[in-house]
MDTraj code that builds the backbone (N, CA, C; nanometers):
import mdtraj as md
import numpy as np

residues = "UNK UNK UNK UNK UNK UNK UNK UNK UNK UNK UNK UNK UNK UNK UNK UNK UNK UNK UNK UNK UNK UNK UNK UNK UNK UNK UNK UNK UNK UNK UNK UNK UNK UNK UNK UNK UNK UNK UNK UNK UNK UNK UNK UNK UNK UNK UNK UNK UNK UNK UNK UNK UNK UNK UNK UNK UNK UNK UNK UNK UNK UNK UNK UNK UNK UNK UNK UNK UNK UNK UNK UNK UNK UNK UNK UNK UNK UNK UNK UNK UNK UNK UNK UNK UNK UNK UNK UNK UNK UNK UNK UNK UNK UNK UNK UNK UNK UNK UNK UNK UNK UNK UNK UNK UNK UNK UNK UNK UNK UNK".split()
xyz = np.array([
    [13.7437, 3.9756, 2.6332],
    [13.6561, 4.0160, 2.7397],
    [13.6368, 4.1666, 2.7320],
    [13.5272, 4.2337, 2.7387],
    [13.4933, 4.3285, 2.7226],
    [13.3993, 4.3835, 2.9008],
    [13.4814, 4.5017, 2.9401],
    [13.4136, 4.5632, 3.0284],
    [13.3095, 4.6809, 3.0228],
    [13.2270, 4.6953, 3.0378],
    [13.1491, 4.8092, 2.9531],
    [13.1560, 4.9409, 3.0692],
    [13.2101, 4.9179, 3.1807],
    [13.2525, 5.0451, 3.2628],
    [13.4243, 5.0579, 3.2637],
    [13.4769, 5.0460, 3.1561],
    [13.5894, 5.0549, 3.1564],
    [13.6351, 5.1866, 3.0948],
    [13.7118, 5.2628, 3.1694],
    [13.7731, 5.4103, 3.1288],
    [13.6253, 5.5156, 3.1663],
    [13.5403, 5.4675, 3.2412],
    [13.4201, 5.5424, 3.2432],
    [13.4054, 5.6242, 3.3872],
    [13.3529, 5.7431, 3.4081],
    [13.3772, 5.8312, 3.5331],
    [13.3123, 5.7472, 3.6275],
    [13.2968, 5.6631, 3.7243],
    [13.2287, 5.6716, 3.8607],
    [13.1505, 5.7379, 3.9151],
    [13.2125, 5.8253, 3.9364],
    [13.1221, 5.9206, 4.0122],
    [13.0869, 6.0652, 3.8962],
    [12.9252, 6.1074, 3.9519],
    [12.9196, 6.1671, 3.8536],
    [12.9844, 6.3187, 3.8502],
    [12.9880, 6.4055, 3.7927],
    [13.0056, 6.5303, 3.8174],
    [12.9748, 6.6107, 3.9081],
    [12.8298, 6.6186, 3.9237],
    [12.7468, 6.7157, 4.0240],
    [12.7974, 6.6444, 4.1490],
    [12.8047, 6.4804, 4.1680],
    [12.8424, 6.4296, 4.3158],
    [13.0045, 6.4670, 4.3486],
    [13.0287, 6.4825, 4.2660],
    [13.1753, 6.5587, 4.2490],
    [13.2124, 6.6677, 4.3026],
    [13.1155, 6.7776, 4.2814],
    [13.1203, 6.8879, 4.3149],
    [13.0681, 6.9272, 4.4260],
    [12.9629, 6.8944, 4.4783],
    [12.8633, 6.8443, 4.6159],
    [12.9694, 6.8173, 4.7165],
    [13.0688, 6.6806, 4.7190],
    [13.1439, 6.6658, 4.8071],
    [13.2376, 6.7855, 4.7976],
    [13.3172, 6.8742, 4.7120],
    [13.4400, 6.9618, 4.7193],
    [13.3541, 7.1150, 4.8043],
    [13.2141, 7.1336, 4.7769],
    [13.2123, 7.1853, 4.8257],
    [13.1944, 7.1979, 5.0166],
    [13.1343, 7.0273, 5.0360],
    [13.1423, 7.0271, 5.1631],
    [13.2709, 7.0123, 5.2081],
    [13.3751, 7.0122, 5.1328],
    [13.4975, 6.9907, 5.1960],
    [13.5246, 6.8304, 5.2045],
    [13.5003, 6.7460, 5.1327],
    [13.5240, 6.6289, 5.1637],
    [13.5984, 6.5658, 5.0684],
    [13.6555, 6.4490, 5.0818],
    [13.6948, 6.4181, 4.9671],
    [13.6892, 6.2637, 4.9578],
    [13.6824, 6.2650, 4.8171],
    [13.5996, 6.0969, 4.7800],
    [13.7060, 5.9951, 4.8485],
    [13.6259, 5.9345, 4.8482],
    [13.7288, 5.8074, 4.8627],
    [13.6890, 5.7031, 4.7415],
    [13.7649, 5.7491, 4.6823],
    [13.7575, 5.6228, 4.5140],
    [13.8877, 5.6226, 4.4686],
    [13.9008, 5.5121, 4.4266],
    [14.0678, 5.4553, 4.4124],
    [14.0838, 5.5738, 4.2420],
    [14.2033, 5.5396, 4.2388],
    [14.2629, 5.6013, 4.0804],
    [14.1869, 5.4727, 3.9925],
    [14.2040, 5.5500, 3.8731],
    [14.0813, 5.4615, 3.7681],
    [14.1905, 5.3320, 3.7488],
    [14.1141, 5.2121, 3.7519],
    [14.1677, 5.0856, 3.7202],
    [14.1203, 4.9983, 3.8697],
    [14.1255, 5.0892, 3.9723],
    [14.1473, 5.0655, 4.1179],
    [13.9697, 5.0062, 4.1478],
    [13.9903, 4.8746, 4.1864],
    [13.8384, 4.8161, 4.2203],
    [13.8026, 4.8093, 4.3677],
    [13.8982, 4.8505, 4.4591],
    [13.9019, 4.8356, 4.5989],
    [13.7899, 4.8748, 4.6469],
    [13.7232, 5.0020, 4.6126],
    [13.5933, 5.0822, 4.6615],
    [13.4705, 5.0537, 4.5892],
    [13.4986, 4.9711, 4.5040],
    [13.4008, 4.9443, 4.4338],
    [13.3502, 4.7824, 4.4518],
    [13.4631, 4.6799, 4.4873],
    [13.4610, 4.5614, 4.6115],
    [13.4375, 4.5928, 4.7682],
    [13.4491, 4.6350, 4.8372],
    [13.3768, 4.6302, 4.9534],
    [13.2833, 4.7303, 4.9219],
    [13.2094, 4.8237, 4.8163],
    [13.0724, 4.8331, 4.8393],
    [12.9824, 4.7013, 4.7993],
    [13.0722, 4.6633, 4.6420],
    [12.9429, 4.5107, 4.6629],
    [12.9745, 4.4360, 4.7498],
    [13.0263, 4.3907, 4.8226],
    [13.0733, 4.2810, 4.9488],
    [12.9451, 4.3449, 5.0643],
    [12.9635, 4.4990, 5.0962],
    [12.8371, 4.5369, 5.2068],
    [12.6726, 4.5157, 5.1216],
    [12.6830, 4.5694, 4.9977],
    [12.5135, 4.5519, 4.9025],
    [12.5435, 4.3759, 4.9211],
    [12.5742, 4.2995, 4.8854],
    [12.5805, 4.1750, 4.9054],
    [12.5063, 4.0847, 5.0373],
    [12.6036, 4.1206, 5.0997],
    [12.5510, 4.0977, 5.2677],
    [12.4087, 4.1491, 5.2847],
    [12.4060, 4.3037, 5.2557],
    [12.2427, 4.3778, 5.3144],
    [12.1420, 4.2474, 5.1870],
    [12.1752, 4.2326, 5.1106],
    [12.0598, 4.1731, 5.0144],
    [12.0753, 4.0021, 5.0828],
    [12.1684, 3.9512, 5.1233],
    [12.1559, 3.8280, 5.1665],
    [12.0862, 3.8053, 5.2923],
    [12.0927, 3.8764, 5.4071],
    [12.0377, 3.9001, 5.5117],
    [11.9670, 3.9775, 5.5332],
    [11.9217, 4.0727, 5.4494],
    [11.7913, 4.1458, 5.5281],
    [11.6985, 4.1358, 5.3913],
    [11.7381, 4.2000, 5.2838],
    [11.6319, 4.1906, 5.1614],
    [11.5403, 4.0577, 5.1682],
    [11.6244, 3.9501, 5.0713],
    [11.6118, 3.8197, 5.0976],
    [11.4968, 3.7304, 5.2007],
    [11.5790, 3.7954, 5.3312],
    [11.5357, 3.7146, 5.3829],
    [11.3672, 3.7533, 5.4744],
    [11.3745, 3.8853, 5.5037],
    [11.2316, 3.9504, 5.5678],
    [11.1466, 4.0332, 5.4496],
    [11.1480, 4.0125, 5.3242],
    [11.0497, 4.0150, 5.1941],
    [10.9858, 3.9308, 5.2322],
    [10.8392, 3.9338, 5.1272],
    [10.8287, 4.0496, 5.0066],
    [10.7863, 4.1869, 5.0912],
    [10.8411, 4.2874, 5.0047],
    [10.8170, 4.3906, 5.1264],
    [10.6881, 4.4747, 5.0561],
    [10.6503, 4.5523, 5.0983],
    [10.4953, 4.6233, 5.0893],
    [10.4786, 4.7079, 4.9957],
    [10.6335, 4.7811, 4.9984],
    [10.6696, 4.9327, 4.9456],
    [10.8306, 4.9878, 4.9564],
    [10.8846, 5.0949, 4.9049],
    [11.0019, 5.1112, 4.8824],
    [11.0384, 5.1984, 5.0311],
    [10.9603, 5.2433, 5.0640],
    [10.9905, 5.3139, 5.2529],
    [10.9681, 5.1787, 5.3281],
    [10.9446, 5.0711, 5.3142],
    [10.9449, 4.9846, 5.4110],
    [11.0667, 4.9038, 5.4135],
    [11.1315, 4.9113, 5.2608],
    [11.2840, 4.8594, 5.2453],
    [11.3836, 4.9609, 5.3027],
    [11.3346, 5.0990, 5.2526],
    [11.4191, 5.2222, 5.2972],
    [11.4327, 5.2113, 5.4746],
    [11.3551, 5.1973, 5.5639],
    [11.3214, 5.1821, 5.6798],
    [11.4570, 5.0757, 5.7636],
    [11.3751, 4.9490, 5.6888],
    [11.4564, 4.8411, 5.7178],
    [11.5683, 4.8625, 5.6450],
    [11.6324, 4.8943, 5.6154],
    [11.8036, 4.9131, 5.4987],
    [11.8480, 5.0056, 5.6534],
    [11.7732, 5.1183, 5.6554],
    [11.8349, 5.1981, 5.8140],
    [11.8777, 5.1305, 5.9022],
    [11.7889, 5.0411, 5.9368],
    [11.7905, 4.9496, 6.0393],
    [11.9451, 4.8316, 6.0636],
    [11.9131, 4.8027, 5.9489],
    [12.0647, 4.6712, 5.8968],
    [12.1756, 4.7481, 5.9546],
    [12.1437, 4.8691, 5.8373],
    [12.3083, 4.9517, 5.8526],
    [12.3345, 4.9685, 6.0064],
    [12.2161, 5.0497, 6.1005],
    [12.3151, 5.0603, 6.2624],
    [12.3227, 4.9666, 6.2939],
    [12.2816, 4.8201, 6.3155],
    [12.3027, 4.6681, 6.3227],
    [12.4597, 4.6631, 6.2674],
    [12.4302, 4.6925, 6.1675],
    [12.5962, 4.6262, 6.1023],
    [12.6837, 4.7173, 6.1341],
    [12.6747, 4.8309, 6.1831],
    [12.7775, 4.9692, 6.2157],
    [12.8216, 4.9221, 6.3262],
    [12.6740, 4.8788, 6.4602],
    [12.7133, 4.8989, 6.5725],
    [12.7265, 4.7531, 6.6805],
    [12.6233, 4.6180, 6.6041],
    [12.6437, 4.5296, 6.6888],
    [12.6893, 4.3509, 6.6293],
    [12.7350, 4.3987, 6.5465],
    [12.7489, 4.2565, 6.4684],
    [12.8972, 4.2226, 6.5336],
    [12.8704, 4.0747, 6.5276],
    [13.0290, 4.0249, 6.5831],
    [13.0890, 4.0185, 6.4274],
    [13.2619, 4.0802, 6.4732],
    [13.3323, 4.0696, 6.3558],
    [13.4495, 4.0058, 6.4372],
    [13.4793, 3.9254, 6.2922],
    [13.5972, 3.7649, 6.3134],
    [13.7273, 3.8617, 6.3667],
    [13.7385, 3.9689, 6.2643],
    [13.8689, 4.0519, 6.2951],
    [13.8843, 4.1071, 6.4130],
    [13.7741, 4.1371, 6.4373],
    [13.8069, 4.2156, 6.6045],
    [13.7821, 4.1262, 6.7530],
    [13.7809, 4.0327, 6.7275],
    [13.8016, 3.8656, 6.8522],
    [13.6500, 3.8916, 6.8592],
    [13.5587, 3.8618, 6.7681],
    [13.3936, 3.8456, 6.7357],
    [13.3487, 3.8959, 6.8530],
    [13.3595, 4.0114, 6.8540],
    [13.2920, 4.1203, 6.9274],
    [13.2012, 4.2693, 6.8443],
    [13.1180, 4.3354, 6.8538],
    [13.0989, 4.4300, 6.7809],
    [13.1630, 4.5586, 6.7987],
    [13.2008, 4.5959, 6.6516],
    [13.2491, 4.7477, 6.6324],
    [13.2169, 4.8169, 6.7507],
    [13.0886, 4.8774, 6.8293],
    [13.0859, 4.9536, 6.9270],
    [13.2029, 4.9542, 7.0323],
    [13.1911, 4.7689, 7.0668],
    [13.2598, 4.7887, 7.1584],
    [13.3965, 4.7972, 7.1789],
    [13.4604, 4.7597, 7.0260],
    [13.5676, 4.7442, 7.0071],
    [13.6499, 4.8794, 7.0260],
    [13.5579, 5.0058, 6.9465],
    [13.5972, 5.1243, 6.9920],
    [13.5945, 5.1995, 7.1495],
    [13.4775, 5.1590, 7.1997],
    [13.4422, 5.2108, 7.3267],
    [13.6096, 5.1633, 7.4206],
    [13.6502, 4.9633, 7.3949],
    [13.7833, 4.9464, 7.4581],
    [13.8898, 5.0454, 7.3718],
    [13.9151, 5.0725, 7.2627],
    [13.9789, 5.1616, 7.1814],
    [14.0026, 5.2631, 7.3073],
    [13.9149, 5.3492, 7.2934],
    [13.9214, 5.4583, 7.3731],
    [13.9383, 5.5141, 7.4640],
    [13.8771, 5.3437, 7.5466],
    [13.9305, 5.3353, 7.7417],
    [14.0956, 5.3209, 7.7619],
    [14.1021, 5.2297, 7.6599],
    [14.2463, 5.2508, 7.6704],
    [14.3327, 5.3701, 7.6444],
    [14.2930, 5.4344, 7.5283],
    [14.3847, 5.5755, 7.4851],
    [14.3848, 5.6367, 7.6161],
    [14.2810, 5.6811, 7.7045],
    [14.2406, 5.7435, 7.7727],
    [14.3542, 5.7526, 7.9232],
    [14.3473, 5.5691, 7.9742],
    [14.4107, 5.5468, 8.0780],
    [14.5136, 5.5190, 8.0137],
    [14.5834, 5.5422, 7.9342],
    [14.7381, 5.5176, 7.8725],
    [14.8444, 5.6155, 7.9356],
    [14.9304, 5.6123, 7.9785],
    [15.0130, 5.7047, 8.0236],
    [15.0894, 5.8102, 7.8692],
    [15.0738, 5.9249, 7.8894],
    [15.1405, 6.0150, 7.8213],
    [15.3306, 5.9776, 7.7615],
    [15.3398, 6.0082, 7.6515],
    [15.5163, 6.0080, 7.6369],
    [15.5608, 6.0821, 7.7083],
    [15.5217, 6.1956, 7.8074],
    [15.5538, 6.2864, 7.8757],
    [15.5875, 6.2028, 8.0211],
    [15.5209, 6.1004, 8.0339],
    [15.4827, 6.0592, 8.1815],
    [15.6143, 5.9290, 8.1704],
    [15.6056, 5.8730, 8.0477],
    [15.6767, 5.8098, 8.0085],
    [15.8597, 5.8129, 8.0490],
    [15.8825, 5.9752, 8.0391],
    [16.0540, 5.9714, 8.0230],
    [16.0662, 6.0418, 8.1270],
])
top = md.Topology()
chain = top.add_chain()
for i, resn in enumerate(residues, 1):
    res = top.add_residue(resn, chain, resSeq=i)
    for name in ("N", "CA", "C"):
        top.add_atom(name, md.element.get_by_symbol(name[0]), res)
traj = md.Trajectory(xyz[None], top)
């Protein structure tokens, strides 16, 4: 079996340098590591099963660009997920936060 991205950079140079200078830093596994490279096709997967797919043929490449915007705050902000008791991310954080909030301090604590 032959991989033809095997031992090969990911990311390119210039995107390399782009993020160090904003101060950021990649998130890509050590080489061998497929983790970041499986849940991006798992999300391209999904966007092409449910939105490409299914509301084509589209007109033009800003009308996919448009709608791709669209999916993503959909899928950021209101999709039910199994993991979080099929509720959406928003709200899961918004309770996240109510709680941190009204939580009593370790201070209040002892």
């Amino acid at each position: 079996m032959h991989h033809s991205d095997r031992g090969s950079q990911y990311l390119s140079i210039r995107y390399t340098e782009r993020l160090a200078e904003a101060g950021i830093e990649p998130s890509v596994g050590s080489k061998g590591d497929s983790y970041d490279n499986a849940l991006a096709e798992t999300v391209i997967g999904l966007c092409k099963t449910e939105l490409i797919r299914q509301r084509g043929p589209w007109r033009g490449l800003e009308d996919v660009e448009i709608a791709t915007l669209e999916w993503v705050w959909w899928y950021n902000r209101h999709r039910l997920m199994e993991g979080l008791g099929y509720i959406p991310p928003v709200e899961y954080e918004e309770a996240y936060e109510n709680h941190r909030a009204n939580a009593p301090s370790a201070e209040a604590l002892t």
